[in-house]
N, C-alpha and C positions, 0 to 999 in steps of 0.2 A: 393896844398898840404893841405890847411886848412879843404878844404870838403874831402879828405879823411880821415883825422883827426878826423873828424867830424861824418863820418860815419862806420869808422874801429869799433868802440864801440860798433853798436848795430850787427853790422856785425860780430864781432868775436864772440858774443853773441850766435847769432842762429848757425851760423855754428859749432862751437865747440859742444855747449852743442846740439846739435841734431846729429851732426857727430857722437861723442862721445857713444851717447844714442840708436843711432841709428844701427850704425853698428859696436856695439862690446859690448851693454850693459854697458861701463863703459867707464869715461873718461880717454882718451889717450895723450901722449907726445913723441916728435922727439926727438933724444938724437942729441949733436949734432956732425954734418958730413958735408962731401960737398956733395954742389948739391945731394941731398938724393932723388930726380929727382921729385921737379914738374913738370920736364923738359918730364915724361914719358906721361901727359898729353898735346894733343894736342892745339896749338896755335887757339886762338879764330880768324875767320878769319877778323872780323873787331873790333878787340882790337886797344886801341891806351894809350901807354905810360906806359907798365907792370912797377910796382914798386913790387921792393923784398923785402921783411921785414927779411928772413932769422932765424938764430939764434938769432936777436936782441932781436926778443920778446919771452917772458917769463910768464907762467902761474904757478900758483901753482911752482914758483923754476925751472919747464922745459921750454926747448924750442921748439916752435913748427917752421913749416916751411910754408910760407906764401907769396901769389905775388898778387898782385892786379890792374885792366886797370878798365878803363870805355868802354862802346861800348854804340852806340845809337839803338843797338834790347832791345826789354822789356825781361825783368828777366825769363819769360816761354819760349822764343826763346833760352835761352843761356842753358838753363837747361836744355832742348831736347840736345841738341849739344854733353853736355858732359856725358850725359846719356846716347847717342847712343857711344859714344868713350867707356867709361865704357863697355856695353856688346858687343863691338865688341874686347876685352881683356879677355871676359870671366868671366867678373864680371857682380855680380847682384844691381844695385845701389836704394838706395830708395830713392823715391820723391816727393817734396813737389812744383807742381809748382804753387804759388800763385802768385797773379800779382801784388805786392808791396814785398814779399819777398820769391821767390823760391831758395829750396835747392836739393842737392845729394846729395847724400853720399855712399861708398861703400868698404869693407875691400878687399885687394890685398891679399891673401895668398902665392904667389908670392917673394913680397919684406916686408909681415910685416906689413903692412903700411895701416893706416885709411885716405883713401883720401876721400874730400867736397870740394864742391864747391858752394857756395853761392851768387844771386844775387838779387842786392837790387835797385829798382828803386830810383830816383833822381828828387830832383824837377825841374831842367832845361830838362827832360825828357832823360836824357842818366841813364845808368844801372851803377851801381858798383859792378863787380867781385870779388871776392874772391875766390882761388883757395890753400888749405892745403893739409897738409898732418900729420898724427901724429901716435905716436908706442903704439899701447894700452899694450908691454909688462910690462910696467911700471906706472900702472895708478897712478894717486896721491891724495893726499885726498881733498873730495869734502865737501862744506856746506851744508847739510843735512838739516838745519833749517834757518830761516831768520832772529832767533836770534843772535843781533849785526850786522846786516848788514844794510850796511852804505846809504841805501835809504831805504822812505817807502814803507812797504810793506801793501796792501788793506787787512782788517779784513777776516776771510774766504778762507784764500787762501790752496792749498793742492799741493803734490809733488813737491815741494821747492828742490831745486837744485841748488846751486852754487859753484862759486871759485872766488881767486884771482889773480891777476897777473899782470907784470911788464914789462915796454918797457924803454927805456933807455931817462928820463927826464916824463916818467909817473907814474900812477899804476892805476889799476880798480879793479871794482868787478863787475861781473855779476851774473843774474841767470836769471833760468827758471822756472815759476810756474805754476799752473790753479788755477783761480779764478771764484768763480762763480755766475760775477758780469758780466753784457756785456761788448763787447769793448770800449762802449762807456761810461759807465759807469767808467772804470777804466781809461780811459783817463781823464776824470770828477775826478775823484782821483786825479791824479799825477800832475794835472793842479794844481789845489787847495793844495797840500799838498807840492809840492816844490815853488809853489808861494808865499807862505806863508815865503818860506828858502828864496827869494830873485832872485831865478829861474826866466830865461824868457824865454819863447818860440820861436822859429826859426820855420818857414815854412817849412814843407815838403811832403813825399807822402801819402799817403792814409795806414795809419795802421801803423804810426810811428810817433812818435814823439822825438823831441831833443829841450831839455832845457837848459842855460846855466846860472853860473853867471863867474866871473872872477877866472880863475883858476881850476874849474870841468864844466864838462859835464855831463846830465845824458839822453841816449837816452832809446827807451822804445818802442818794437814792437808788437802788438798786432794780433793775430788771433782767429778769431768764431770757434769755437768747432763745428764741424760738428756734424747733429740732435741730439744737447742736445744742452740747455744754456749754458751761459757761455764764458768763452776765456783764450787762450794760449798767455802768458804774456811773455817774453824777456827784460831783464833792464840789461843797464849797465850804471854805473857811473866811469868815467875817472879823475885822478887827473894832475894836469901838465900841461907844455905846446903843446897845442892845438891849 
């Protein structure tokens, strides 16, 4: 339960905010219902221990719908999977399969519904899932700028994107920016600048990192801008028990 705690942060992170951005232009929320059918999405054939997040969790005031397993295929096997499930529905899903953080995503016109699915490599070498779903009829208001927001943000940065939101005994704030500092270089940032807050780093996979002190978390996933400098940044800081 801790390492998913652990990694739901940087995990809702990308999923949302590239679900969101990706297949509907604009960030989406589930109102809430039953079973609003992650259920229409097929079972991962070697998943083990789905956990439901449901209507607990809350962005921006809504609720989205959310289930998460581990499997031991890397993040581009599981990606495939449900990208071929996707257009054999007749949807057209877009995709990012990177090999520390692949995503889907794709709108149902059907049921409404902005389904993602996200997987994120681990350092004991198993993958964590993430599978949503969210109603972009209702989007909600997003942070535009990274004034007041509650980690640092690298000098230089552009297309700043955030929100906030609340799970029951937490709350965070995520975004997504480009910076056009490398990845290494912004890593070299957030080292040094929540190090300084009291922050300590935790081991993990290649293009992510999570820092903690007692009480927040603040994870933070990194990808190279294809032929330009640069990188595609992802932060979330978590408050609560974790």
């Amino acid at each position: 339960m801790k390492a998913l705690r652990l990694s739901l942060g940087i995990v809702t992170a990308g999923a949302v905010l590239l679900g969101g951005t990706w297949a509907s232009g604009a960030f989406a929320e589930l109102a809430p219902g039953r079973q609003t059918r992650l259920g229409r999405e097929p079972r991962y054939p070697s998943s083990a221990g789905e956990l439901r997040l449901g209507s607990s969790l809350e962005v921006n005031g809504q609720p989205m719908e959310l289930a998460l397993f581990y499997t031991p295929d890397p993040p581009a096997r599981v990606i495939r999977f449900y990208a071929d499930a996707l257009r054999a529905r007749g949807l057209t899903p877009i995709i990012s399969p990177e090999p520390a953080l692949a995503h889907a995503a794709a709108f149902d016109p059907d049921s409404g519904l902005q389904r993602f699915i996200n997987a994120v490599a681990q350092p004991d070498g198993q993958t964590l899932v993430m599978v949503g779903a969210t109603n972009p009829r209702k989007p909600p208001g997003l942070l535009a700028t990274a004034e007041g927001a509650s980690f640092p943000v690298p000098p230089g940065h552009r297309a700043y994107l955030g929100f906030r939101g609340t799970d029951p005994g937490t709350r965070s704030e995520s975004a997504q920016f480009v910076s056009a500092l490398t990845p290494r270089e912004v890593a070299s940032f957030y080292r040094a600048a929540l190090g300084a807050q009291g922050f300590t780093e935790h081991a993990g996979a290649e293009g992510l990192l999570t820092l903690t002190k007692p009480g927040v978390m603040v994870s933070i996933a990194l990808q190279k801008l294809d032929d330009r400098s640069g990188a595609a940044v992802f932060v979330t800081r978590t408050e609560g028990d974790f």
